[in-house]
C-alpha positions as CSV (number, residue, x, y, z in Angstrom):
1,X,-4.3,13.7,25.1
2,X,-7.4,13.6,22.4
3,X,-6.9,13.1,18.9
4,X,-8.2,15.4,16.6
5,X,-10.9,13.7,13.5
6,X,-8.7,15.3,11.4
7,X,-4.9,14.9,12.8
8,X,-6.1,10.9,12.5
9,X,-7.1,10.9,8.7
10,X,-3.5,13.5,7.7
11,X,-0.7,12.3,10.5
12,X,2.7,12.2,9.3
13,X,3.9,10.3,6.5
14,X,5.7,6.8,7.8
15,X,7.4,3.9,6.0
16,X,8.1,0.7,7.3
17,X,10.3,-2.0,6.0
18,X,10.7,-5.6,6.7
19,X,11.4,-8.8,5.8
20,X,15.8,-9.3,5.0
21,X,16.2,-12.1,3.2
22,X,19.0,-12.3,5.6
23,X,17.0,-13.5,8.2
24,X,15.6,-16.5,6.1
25,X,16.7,-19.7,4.7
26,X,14.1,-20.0,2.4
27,X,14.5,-16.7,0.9
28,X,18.6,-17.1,0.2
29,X,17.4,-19.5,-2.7
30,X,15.4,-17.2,-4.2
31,X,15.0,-14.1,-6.4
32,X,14.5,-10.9,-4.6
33,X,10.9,-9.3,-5.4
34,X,9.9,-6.2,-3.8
35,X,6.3,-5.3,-2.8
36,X,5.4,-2.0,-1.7
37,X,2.4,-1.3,0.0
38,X,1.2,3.1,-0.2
39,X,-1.7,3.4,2.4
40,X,-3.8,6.5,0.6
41,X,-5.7,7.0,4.3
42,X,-9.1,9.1,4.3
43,X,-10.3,7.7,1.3
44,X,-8.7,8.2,-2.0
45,X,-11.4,9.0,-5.0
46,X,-10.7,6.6,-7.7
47,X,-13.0,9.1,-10.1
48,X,-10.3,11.6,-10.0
49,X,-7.0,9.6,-9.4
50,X,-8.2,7.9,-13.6
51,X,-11.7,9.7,-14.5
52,X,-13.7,7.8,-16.9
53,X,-15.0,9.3,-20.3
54,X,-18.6,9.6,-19.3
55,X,-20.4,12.9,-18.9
56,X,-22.2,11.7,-16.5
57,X,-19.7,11.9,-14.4
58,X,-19.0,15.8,-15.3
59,X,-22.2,16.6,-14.7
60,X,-22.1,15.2,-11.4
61,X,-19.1,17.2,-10.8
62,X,-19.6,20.3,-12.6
63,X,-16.9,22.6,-9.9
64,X,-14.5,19.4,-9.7
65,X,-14.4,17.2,-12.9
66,X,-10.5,16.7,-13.8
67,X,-9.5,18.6,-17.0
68,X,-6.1,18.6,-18.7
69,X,-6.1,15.0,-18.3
70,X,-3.4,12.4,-19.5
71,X,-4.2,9.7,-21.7
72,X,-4.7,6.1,-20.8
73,X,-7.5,4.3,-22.5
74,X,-10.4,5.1,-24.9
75,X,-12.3,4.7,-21.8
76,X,-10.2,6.1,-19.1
77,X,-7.9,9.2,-18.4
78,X,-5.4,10.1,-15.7
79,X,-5.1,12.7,-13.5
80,X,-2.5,15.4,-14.5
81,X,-0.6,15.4,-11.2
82,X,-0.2,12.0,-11.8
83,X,2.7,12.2,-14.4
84,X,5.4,9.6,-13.6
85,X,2.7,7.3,-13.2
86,X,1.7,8.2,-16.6
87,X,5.4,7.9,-18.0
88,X,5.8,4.0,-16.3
89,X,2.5,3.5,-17.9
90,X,3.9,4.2,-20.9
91,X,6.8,1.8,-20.3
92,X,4.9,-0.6,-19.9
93,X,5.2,-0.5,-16.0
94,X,1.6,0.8,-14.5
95,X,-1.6,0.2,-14.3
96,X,-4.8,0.5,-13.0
97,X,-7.4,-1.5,-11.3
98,X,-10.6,0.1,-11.2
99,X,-14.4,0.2,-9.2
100,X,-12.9,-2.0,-6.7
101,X,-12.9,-1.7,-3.0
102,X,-12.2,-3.8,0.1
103,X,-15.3,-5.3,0.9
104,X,-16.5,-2.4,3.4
105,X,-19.8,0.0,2.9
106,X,-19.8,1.8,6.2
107,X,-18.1,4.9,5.6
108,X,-16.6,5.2,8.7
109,X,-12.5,5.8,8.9
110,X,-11.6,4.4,11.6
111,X,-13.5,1.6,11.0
112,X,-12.4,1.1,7.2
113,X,-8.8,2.0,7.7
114,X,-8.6,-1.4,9.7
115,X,-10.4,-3.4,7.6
116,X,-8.5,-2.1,4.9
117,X,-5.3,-3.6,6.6
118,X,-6.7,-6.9,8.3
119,X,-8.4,-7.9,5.5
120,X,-10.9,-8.8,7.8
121,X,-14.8,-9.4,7.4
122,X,-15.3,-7.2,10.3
123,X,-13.7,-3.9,11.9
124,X,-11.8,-4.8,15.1
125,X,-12.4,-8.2,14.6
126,X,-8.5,-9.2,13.9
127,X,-5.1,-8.2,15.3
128,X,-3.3,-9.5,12.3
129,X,-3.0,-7.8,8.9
130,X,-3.3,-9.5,5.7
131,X,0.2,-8.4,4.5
132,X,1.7,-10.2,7.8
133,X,-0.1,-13.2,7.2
134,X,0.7,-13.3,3.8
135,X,4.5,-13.1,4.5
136,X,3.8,-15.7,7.7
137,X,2.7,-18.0,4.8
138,X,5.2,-17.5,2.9
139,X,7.8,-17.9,5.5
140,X,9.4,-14.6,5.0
141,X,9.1,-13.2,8.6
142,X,11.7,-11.5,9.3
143,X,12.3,-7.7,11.6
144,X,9.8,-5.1,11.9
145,X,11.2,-1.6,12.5
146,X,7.9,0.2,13.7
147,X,6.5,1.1,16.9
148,X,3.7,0.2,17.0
149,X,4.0,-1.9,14.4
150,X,1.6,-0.9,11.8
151,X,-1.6,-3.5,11.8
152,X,-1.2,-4.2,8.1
153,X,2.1,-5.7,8.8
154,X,1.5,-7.6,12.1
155,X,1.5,-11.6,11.0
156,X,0.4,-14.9,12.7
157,X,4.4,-15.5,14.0
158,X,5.5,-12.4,15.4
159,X,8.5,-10.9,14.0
160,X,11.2,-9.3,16.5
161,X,10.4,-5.8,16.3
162,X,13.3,-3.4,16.5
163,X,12.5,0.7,17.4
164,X,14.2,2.9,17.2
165,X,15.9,1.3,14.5
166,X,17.5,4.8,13.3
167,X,19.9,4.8,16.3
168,X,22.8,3.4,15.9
169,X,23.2,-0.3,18.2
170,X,26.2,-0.2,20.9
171,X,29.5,-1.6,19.4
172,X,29.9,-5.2,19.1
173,X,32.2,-5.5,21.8
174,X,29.9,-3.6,24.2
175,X,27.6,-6.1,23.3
176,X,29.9,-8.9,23.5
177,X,30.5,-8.1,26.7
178,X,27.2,-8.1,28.2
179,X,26.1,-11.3,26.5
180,X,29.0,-12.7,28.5
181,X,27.8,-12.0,31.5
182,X,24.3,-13.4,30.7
183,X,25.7,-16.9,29.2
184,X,24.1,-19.1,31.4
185,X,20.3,-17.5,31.0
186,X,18.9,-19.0,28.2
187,X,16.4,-16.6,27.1
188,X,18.3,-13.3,27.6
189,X,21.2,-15.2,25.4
190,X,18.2,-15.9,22.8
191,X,17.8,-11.6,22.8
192,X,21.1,-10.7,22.5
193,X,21.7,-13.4,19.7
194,X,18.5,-11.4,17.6
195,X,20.1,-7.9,19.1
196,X,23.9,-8.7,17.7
197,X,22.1,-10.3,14.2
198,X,19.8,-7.0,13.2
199,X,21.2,-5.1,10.3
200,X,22.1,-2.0,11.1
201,X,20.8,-0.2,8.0
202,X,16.7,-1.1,8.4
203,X,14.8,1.7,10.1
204,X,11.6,2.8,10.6
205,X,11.0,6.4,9.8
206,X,8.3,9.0,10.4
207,X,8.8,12.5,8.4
208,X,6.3,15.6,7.0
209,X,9.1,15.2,4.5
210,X,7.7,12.6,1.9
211,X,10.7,12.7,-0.1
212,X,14.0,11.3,2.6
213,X,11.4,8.3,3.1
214,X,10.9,7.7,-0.8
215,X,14.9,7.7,-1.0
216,X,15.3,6.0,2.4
217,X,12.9,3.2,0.9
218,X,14.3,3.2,-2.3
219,X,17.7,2.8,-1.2
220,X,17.4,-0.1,1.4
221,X,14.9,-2.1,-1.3
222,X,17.8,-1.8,-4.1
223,X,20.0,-3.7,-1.6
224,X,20.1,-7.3,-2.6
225,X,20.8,-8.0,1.2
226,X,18.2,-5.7,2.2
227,X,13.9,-5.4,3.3
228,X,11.7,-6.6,1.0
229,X,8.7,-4.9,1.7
230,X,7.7,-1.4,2.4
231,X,4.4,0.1,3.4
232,X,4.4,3.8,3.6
233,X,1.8,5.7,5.1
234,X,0.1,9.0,3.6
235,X,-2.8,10.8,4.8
236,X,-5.1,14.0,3.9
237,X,-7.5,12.2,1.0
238,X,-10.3,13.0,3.0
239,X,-11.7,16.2,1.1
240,X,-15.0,17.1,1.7
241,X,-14.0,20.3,0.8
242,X,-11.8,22.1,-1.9
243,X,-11.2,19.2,-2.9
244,X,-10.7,20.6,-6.5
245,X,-10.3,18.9,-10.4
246,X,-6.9,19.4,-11.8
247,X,-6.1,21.2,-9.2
248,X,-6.9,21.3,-5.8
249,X,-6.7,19.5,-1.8
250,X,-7.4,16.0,-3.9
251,X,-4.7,16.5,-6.6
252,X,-2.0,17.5,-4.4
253,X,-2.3,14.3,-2.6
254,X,-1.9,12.6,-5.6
255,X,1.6,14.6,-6.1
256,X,3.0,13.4,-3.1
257,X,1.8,9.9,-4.2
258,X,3.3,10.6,-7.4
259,X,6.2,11.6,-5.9
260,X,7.0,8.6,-3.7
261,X,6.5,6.6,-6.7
262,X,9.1,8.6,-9.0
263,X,11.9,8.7,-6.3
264,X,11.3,5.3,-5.6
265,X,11.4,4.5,-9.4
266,X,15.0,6.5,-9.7
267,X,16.5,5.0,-6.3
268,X,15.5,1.2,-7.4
269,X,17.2,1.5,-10.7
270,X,17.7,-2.2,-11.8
271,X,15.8,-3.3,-8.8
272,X,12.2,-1.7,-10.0
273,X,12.1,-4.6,-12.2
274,X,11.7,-6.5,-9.8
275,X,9.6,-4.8,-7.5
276,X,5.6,-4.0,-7.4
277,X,4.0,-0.9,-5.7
278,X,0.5,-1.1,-5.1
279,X,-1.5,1.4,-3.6
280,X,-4.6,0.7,-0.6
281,X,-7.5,2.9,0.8
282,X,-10.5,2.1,2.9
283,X,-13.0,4.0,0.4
284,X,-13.6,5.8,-2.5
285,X,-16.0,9.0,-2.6
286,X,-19.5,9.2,-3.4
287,X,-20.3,10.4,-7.5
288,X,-21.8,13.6,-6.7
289,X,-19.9,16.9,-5.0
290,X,-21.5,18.4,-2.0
291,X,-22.2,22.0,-1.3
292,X,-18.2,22.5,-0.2
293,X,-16.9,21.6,-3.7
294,X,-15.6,18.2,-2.0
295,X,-17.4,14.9,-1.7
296,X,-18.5,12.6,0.5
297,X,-17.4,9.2,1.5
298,X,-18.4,6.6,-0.9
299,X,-17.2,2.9,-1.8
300,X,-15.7,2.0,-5.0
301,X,-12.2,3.4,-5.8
302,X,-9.2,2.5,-7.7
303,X,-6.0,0.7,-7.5
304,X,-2.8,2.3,-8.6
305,X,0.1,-0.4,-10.0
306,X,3.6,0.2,-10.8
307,X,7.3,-1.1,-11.3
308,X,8.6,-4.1,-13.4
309,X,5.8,-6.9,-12.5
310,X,3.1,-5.5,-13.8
311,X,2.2,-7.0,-16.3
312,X,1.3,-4.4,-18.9
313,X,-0.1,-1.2,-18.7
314,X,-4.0,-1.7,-18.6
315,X,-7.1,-0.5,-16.7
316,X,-8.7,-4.1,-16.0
317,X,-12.4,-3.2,-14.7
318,X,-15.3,-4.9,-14.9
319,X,-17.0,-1.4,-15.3
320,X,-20.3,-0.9,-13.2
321,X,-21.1,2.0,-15.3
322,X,-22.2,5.8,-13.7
323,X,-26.0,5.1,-14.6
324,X,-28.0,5.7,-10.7
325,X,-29.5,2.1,-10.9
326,X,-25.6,0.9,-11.3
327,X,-24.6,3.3,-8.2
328,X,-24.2,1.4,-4.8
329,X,-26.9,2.9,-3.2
330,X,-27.5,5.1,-5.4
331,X,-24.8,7.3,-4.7
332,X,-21.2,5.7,-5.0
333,X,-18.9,3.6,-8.3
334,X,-20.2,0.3,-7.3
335,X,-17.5,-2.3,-6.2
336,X,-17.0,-5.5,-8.1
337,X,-13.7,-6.6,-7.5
338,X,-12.5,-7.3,-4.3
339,X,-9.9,-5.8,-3.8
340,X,-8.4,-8.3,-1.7
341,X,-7.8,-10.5,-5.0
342,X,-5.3,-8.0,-6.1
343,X,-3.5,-8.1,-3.1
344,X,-3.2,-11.8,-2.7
345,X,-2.7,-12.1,-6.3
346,X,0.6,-9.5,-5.5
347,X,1.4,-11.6,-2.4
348,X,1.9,-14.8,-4.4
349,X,4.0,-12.9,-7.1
350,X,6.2,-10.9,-5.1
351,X,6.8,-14.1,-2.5
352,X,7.0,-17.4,-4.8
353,X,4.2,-18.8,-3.6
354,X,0.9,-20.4,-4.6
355,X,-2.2,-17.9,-4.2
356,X,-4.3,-20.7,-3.0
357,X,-1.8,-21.0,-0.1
358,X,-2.2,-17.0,0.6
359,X,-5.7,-17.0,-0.3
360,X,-6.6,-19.4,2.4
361,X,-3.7,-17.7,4.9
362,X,-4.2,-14.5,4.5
363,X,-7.5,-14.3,3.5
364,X,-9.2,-16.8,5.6
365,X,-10.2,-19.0,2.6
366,X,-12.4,-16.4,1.3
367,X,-13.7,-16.8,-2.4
368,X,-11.0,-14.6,-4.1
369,X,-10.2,-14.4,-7.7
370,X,-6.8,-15.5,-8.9
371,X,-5.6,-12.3,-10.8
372,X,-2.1,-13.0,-11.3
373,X,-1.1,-13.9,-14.3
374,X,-4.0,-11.2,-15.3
375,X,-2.0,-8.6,-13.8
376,X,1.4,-9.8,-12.8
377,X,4.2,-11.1,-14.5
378,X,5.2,-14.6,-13.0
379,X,8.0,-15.4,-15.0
């Protein structure tokens, strides 16, 4: 069957969840940190998730500039649908990293949506994601509930991947019984040995409702014997059309971003504290709106931070600035973070473990920059 442009870039909403600390030796001795991972797919535009205070920017925009706006910085606003955001911010608990991209310039979807979750130099050129690696470094492997298991996730030791996790497992002396009966076959034993030990509450979940997988994720996370990463997946930011200031196909988005992030935040109680949710897209839009009161795909874009290890609530930038000879091309926020430093920065926070390690696992010994104790608190 074909697949529609545009049923790729919107889909369903997804979570995934991995890594028990059950299912680890390492990780018994250790504190619980959480990392969730929001996949914005089709290219979420950084200049109206946190507009900046430039009129350049309004002029560029005259049908969809963001008004209404909510208060960050002197330099920087927020987007009005983005309201819990704006009360953790206030707490202390969000912030922003801004004109930063994965290092891609293509444009192109498909290709950017796996580079953005490889991590990779190239698209295509990996069938490993950097968040799989990361925890392979770490040595937090542990079960995958996701078929297929999403790229982002998929590490240099494969994980035992469990699906459909969300039915329930035969009873245990069912399964007593047929292990029996395979005692003397060494590798079937091995199975039933991982089939018997999966926890029965980790599932993999696909919904158009974005709320049971906020709760669902929220609740499993809490649990000090539960997953330890999430990655949800949520699609539509792709509007070259309509796609509105305040209002509008690009704001609503944000809601249900917004959304997830405020159930999460009430369904972690004690555990958000502990837990950092960091958002990922393959591009942002280009400055200027086309003729369909939308825009165009573009390159630098934003990074949205929340729970209890953020460090403080900041927009750290090294700001390009709107002017055309700043524009990448001419035409886009120029990129100059990689974003790829935020994420390994998170990685060594959220795992106990040194960012050179990740950097060089992960990351392929790129040249990344060590943000964490820039934007994370390590202590």
């Amino acid at each position: 069957m074909m697949i529609k442009r545009r049923q790729f870039i919107t889909g369903l909403s997804s979570l995934s969840l991995l890594g028990s600390p059950l299912f680890n030796a390492r990780a018994e001795g250790l504190a619980k940190r959480n990392l969730v991972v929001i996949m914005l797919r089709g290219g979420m535009d950084g200049l109206t998730a946190v507009p900046v205070k430039d009129s350049r920017l309004s002029n560029a925009r005259p049908d969809i500039s963001v008004d209404e706006t909510l208060p960050l910085t002197s330099d920087f606003q927020l987007h009005p649908r983005l309201r819990h955001f704006h009360e953790l911010w206030q707490k202390g608990q969000a912030a922003v990293v801004h004109a930063t991209n994965i290092p891609y310039t293509n444009r192109s979807h498909f290709e950017g949506q796996d580079v953005m979750q490889s991590g990779g130099h190239v698209p295509y050129g990996d069938n490993t994601g950097w968040l799989g690696r990361g925890l392979s470094e770490a040595n937090l492997d542990g079960v995958a509930l996701s078929l297929p298991m999403p790229l982002l996730l998929r590490g240099n030791i494969v994980p035992d991947n469990f699906y459909p996790a969300n039915f329930p497992l035969p009873r245990d002396f069912v399964m007593d019984k047929v292990a029996d009966s395979y005692q003397h076959d060494a590798e079937i034993k091995e199975m039933m040995a991982k089939i018997q030990g999966r926890p029965r509450s980790m599932s993999f979940y696909t919904s158009s409702d974005i709320d049971v997988l906020a709760r669902q994720a929220a609740e499993q996370l809490a649990d000090a014997a539960g997953p330890r990463v999430a990655v949800f997946d949520i699609g539509g930011f792709d509007t070259h059309a309509a796609q509105g200031g305040s209002d509008g196909e690009h704001g609503e988005k944000l809601r249900d971003y917004d959304r997830v992030l405020k159930l999460l935040s009430i369904g972690l109680k004690d555990a958000l504290d502990d837990t950092l949710i960091l958002t990922l897209t393959e591009f942002g839009r280009k400055l200027h709106q086309n003729g369909g009161y939308g825009t165009e795909h573009g390159y630098g874009t934003a990074i949205l931070m929340a729970g209890g290890l953020v460090k403080r609530s900041q927009v750290y930038a090294d700001w390009p600035g709107l002017k055309s000879g700043d524009l990448f091309e001419g035409q886009d926020l120029m990129a100059t973070i990689d974003a790829r430093s935020v994420y390994c920065s998170a990685m060594a926070t959220c795992f106990d473990t040194d960012f050179e390690k990740i950097r060089r696992g992960a990351f392929y010994g790129d040249p990344l920059d060590d943000l964490t104790d820039k934007l994370f608190r390590v202590s």
